[in-house]
C-alpha positions as CSV (number, residue, x, y, z in Angstrom):
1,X,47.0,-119.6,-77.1
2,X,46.4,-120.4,-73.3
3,X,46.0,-117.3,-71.3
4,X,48.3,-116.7,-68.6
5,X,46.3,-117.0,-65.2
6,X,46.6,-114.1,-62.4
7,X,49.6,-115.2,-59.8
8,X,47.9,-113.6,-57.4
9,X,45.8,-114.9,-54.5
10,X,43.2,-111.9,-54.6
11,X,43.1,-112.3,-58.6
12,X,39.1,-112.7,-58.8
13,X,39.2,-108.6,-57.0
14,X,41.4,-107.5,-59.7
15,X,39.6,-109.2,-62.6
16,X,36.7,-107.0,-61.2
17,X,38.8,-104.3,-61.5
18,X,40.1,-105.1,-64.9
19,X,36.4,-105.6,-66.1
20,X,35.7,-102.3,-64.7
21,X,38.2,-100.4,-66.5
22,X,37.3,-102.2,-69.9
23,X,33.8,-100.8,-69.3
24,X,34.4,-97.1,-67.6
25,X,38.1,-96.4,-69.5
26,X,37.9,-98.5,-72.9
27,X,34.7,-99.0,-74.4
28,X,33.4,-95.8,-73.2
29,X,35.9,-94.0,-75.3
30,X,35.3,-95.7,-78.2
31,X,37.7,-98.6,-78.0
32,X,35.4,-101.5,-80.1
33,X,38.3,-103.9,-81.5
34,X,37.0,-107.1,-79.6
35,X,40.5,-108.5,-79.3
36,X,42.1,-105.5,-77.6
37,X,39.5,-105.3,-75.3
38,X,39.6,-109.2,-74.4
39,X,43.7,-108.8,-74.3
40,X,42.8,-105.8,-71.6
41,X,40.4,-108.3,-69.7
42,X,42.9,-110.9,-69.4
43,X,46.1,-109.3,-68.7
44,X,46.8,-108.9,-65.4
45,X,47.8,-105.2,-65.3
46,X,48.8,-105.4,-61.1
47,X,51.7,-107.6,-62.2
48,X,53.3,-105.1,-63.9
49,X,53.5,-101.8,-61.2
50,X,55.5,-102.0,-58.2
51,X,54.3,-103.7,-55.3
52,X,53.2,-100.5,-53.8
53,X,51.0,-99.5,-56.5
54,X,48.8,-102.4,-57.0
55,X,46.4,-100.6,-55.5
56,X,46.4,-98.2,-58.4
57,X,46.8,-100.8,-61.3
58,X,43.9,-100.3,-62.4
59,X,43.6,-96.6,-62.2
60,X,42.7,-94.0,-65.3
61,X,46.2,-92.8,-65.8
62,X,50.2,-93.8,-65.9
63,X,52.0,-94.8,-62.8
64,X,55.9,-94.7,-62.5
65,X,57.8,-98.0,-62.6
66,X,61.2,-96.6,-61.5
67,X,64.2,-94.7,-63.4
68,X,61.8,-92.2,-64.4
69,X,59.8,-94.3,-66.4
70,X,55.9,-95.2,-66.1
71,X,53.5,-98.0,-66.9
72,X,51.4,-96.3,-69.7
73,X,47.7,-95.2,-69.1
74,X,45.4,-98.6,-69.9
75,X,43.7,-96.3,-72.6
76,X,46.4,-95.2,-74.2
77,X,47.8,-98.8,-74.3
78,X,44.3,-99.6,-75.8
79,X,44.6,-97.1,-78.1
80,X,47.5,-97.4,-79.7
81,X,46.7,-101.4,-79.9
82,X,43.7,-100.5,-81.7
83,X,45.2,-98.6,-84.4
84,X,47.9,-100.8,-85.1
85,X,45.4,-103.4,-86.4
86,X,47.2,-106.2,-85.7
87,X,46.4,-110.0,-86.6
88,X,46.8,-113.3,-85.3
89,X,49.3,-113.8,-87.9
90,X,51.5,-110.7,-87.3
91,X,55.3,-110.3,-86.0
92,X,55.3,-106.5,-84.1
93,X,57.9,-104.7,-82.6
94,X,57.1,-102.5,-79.2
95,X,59.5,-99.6,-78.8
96,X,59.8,-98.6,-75.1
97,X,59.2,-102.0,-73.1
98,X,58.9,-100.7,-69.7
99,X,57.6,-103.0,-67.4
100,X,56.1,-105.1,-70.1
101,X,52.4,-104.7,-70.0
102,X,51.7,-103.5,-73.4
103,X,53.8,-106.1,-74.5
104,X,52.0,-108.7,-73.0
105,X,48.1,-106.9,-74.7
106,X,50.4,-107.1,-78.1
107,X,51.2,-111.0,-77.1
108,X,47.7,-111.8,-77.0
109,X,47.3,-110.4,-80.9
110,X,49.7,-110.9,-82.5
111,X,51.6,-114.1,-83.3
112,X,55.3,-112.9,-82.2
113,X,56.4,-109.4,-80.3
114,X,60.0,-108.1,-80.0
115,X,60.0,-105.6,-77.3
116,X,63.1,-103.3,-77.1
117,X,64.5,-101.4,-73.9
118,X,67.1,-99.6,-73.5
119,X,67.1,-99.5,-69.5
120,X,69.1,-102.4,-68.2
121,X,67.3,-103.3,-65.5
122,X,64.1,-102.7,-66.9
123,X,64.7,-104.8,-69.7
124,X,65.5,-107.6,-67.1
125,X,62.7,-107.5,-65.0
126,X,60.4,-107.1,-68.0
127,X,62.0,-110.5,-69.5
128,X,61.8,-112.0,-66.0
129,X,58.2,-111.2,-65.3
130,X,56.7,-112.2,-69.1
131,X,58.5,-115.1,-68.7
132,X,56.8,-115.9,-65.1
133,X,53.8,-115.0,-66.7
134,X,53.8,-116.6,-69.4
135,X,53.8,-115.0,-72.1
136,X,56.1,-117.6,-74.6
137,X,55.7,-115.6,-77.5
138,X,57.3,-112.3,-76.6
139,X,61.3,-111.4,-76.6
140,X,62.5,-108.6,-74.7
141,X,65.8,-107.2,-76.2
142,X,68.2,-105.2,-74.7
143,X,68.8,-102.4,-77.1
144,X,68.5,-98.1,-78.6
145,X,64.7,-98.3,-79.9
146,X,65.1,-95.6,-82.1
147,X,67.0,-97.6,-84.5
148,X,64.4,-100.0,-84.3
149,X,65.6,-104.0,-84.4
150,X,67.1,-104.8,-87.9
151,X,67.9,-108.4,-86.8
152,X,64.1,-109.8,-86.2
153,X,62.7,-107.4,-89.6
154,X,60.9,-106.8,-91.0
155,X,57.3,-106.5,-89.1
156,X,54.3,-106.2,-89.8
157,X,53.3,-103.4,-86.9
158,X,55.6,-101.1,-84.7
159,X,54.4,-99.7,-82.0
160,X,56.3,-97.1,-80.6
161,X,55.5,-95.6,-76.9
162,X,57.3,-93.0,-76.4
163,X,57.2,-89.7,-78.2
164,X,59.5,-88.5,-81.1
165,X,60.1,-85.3,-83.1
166,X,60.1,-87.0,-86.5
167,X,59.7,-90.5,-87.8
168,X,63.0,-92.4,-87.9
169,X,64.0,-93.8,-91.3
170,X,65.5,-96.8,-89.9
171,X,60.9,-97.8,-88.7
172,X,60.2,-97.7,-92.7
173,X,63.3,-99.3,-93.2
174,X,62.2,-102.6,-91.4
175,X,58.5,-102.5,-92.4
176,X,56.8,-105.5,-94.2
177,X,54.6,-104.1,-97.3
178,X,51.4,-103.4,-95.7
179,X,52.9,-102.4,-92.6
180,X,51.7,-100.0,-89.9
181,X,53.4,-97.6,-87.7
182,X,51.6,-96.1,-84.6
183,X,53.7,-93.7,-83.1
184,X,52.9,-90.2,-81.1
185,X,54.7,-87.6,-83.0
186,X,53.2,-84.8,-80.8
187,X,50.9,-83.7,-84.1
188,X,46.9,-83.9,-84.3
189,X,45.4,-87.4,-84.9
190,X,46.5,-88.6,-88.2
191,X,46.7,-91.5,-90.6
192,X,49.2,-91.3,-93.4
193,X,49.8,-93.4,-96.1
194,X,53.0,-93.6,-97.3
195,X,55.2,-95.6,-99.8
196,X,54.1,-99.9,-99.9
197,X,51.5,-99.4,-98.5
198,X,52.6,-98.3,-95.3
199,X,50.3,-96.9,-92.8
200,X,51.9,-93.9,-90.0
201,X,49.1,-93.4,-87.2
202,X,50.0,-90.3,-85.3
203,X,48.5,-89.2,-82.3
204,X,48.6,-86.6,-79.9
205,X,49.8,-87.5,-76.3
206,X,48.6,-85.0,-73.3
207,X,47.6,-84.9,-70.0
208,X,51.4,-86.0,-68.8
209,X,51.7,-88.5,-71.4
210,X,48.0,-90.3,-71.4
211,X,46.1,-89.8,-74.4
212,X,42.6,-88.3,-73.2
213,X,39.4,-89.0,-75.7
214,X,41.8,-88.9,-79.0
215,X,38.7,-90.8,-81.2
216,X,39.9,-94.3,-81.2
217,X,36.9,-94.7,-84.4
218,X,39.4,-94.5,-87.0
């Protein structure tokens, strides 16, 4: 798969900066899956803040993206890529697009990514921007996450980034055996196995929703 260059004039600065972050945010932590790190590398997280943030793209924490949403902390984004084991091979749904950028690490793992959002505009400027980018192998839908996407099931991964009391029914539901679920459930760091061989990673989210040195070694 061809990897989508920087648009940007001043994109040998921020590959600095991304290579940085890999080193001082990622690996440090305990991030070791070779392809998440090379998906964090190559994806060009200052096209996915607002123009007045690009400064802070590559920043250790979230930044907000508009209607009270935020781009997701890189770790946590590495994090939850990490333990969703995905493979070249695998269709995975993201739950929460936002502006796109985790979809676009999951693009670069996974053979096809459905990314739901259920903010209009948000949606649209995700679609627009992957598309720019692009990223062919992701679909943004328009859509309530929390019913997941029966129409493109079942999965092999689904991500989820925001966090929920309890697991909805309707994420098992659409699972392929062997599936996985990485979702923060707001309990300690857990991996349960459940019926088919389906695999529930739960994590913890602090520190205004970044997770902060969970143990990524699982």
């Amino acid at each position: 798969m061809k990897t989508p260059p920087d648009s940007d004039a001043e994109a040998p600065r921020f590959a600095e900066r991304r290579s940085r972050m890999v080193e001082q945010q990622l690996v440090s932590r305990g991030i070791t899956d070779e392809r998440v790190l090379q998906a964090m590398r190559e994806v060009p997280r200052h096209e996915f803040v607002p123009l007045s943030m690009r400064e802070s793209a590559y920043d250790d924490g979230a930044l907000p993206i508009g209607w009270e949403q935020t781009i997701s902390q890189p770790y946590t984004v590495a994090f939850m890529c990490q333990a969703l084991r995905v493979t070249p091979s695998d269709t995975i749904l993201e739950v929460g697009t936002g502006s796109g950028f985790g979809a676009a690490i999951l693009s670069r793992l996974a053979r096809s990514v459905y990314t739901v959002e259920r903010i209009p505009e948000l949606a649209r400027q995700a679609r627009e921007r992957l598309q720019r980018l692009g990223y062919q192998n992701v679909s943004v839908e328009l859509a309530d996450g929390s019913v997941g996407l029966k129409a493109a099931a079942p999965f092999d991964g689904i991500v989820v980034t925001a966090g929920a009391e309890q697991l909805p029914a309707s994420y098992l539901e659409q699972l392929a055996e062997r599936g996985r679920i990485v979702i923060p459930l707001g309990v300690d760091i857990a991996m349960l196995e459940v019926g088919r061989g389906v695999t529930i990673f739960a994590a913890t989210v602090v520190g205004g929703g970044n997770i902060v040195n969970a143990g990524a070694g699982f």
